[in-house]
N, C-alpha and C positions, 0 to 999 in steps of 0.2 A: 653484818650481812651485805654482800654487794649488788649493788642496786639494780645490773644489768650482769647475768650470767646465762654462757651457755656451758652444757655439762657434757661430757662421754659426747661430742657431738661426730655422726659418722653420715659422711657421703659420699658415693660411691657412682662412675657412669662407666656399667662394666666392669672391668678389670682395673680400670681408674678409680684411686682414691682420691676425691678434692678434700675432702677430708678425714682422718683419720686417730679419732677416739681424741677430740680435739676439745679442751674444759680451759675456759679464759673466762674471769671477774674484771669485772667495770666496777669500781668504787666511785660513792659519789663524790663530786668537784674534783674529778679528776682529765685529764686531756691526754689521749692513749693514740697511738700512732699504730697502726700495723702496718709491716714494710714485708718482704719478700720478690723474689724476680716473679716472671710471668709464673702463672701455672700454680702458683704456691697453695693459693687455696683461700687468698683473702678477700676475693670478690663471692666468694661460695661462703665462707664465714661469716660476711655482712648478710648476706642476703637470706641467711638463714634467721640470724640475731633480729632481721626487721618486717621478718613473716612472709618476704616472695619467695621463700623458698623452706619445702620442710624437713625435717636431716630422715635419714634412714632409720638412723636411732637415736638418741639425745634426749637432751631436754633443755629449755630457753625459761628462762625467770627472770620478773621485772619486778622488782619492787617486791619480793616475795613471793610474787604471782607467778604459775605455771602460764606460760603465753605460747608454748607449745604449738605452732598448727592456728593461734590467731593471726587474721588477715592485716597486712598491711595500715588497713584504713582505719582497722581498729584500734590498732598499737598507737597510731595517732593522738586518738582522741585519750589514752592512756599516760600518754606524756613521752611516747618515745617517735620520732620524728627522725626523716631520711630525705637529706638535702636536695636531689634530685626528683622528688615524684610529682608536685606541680608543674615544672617548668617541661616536662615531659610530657604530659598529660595536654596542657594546655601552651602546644605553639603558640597560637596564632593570634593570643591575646595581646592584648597593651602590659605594661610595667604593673597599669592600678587594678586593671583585671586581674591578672597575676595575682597578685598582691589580697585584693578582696575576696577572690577564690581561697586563700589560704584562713584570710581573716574568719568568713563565714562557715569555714566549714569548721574550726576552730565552734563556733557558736553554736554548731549543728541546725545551720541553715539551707543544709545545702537542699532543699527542691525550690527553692526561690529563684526567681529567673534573674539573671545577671540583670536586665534593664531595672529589677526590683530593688536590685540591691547598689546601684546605681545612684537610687536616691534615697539609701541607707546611708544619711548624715554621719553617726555614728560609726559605721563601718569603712566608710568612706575616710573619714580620720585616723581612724587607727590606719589603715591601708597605708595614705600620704605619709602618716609618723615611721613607719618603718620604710617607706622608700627614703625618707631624712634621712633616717640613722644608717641606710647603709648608702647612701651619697647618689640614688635613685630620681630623686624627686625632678631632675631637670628633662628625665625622661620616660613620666609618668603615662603621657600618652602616645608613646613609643611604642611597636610593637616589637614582643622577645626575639622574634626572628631577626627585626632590623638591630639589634642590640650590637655592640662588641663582643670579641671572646670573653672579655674580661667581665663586664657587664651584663655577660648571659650568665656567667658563673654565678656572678654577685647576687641577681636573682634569683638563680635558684638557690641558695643559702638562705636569701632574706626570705624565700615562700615558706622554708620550714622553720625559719624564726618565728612567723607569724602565727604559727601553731600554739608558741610557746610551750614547746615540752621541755621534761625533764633533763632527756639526753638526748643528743642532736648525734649523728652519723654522718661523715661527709662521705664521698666517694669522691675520692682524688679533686679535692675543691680548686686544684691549680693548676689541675692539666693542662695542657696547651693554650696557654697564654705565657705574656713575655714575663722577663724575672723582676722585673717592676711592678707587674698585674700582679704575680703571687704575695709577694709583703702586703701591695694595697690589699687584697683579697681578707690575708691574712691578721689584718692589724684591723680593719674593719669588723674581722670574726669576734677578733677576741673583746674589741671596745661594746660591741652590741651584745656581746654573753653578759659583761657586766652588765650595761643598761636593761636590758631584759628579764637578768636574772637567771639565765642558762647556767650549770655552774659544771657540770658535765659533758665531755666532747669523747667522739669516738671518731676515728678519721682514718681511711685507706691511703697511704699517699709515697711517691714516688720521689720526689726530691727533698733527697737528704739534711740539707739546708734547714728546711721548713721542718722538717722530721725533729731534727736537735733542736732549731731554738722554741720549738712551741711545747715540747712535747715534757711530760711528767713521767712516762711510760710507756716504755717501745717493747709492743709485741711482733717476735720477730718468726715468718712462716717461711716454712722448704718444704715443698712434696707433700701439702695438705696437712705436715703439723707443725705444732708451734716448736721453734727451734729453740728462742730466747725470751723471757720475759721479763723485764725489766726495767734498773734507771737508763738512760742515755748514756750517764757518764761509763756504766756496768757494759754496754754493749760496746764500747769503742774501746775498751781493753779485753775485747773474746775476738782475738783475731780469726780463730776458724770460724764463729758466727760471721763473720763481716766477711769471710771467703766466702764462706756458702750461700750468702743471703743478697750477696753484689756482684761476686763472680773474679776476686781478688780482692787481695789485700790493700787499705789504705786507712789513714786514721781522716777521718769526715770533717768538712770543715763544719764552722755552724755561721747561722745570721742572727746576731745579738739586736734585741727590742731594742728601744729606747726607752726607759723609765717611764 
């Protein structure tokens, strides 16, 4: 059974399909890429999978569970988590606010007044331990707006690590930042899945690079459905998939880990 599926999912604005009778499985410990040009349907996909948004017709199951039409906030506390919605939520905060925001709510603390939780020892450590792991900690009482690109990214990754769910969702974790920021970004993801115990990734994302060398499983979208689904290695010999989903022909380079 896969741990994270949406089924027949259809959306529709007007005459526009973003999506169209579109059924993708998340197995668990697995790291899935969805790629396509603009338009394709894969921000309308996520946003369906992590409850901001509900399909026309479908249906979404997490863990067996029909999740259908639940909210956001609640797929949270269920184990499924979406890298962007604290650091969204909460500008204007510091790195530890951030961070404690994510912690408490994680605890289901959330009507306690941030000065409360302030002198939540306990919470306060956990917060500071995950600003360590993702290399935060020197700008703890920074606030997210004064952060770097790279550093506002990192954040909001680390707010929905600190949830500690099941399956984590990025939405393009590396956008606009330089091609040095994406590896740190990306190498700090995958060392903090381990330490955490994340073992599941679903990830929207745009450079190729990052696509091939992290990826276990690239689902590939044009015009709201899924064109290809697959290994890496399986999409870089479908030349019309790599015409239609980049806009020509090329075989992809990749950015190989370090052990």
């Amino acid at each position: 059974m896969a741990l994270l599926e949406g089924r027949d999912l259809n959306v529709h604005y007007g005459a526009l399909a973003a999506l169209d009778n579109v059924s993708v499985a998340i197995e668990a410990g697995e790291f899935v890429s969805v790629i396509g040009p603009n338009g394709a349907g894969k921000t309308t996909l996520v946003n369906v999978l992590t409850g901001l948004q509900m399909p026309d017709t479908g249906t979404v199951s997490f863990a067996g569970r029909n999740i259908t039409g639940v909210s956001a906030q609640q797929l949270a506390t269920l184990g499924l988590a979406r890298s962007f919605q604290l650091i969204a939520i909460f500008p204007e905060l510091t790195v530890l606010e951030t961070l404690l925001a994510a912690v408490v709510s994680r605890q289901r603390k959330g009507g306690r007044l941030l000065a409360s939780l302030q002198r939540d020892r306990a919470a306060n450590r956990e917060a500071e331990e995950v600003a360590v792991l993702f290399g935060l900690d020197a700008n703890l009482h920074t606030k997210a707006g004064n952060l770097s690109q790279g550093d506002k990214k990192i954040l909001d990754v680390a707010s929905a690590f600190a949830l500690h769910p099941q399956v984590i969702l990025l939405d393009e974790p590396t956008s606009g930042v330089s091609t040095r920021d994406k590896h740190r970004i990306m190498e700090i993801l995958v060392s903090a899945s381990q330490q955490i115990g994340i073992r599941t990734t679903l990830q929207v994302e745009h450079d190729m690079d990052i696509v091939f060398a992290y990826s276990d499983r690239i689902i590939a979208m044009h015009e709201g459905r899924v064109l290809f689904d697959g290994t890496p290695a399986a999409i870089q010999r479908d030349e019309d998939v790599v015409a239609r989903v980049m806009g020509h022909k090329e075989i992809f380079t990749t950015f190989r880990r370090q052990p």
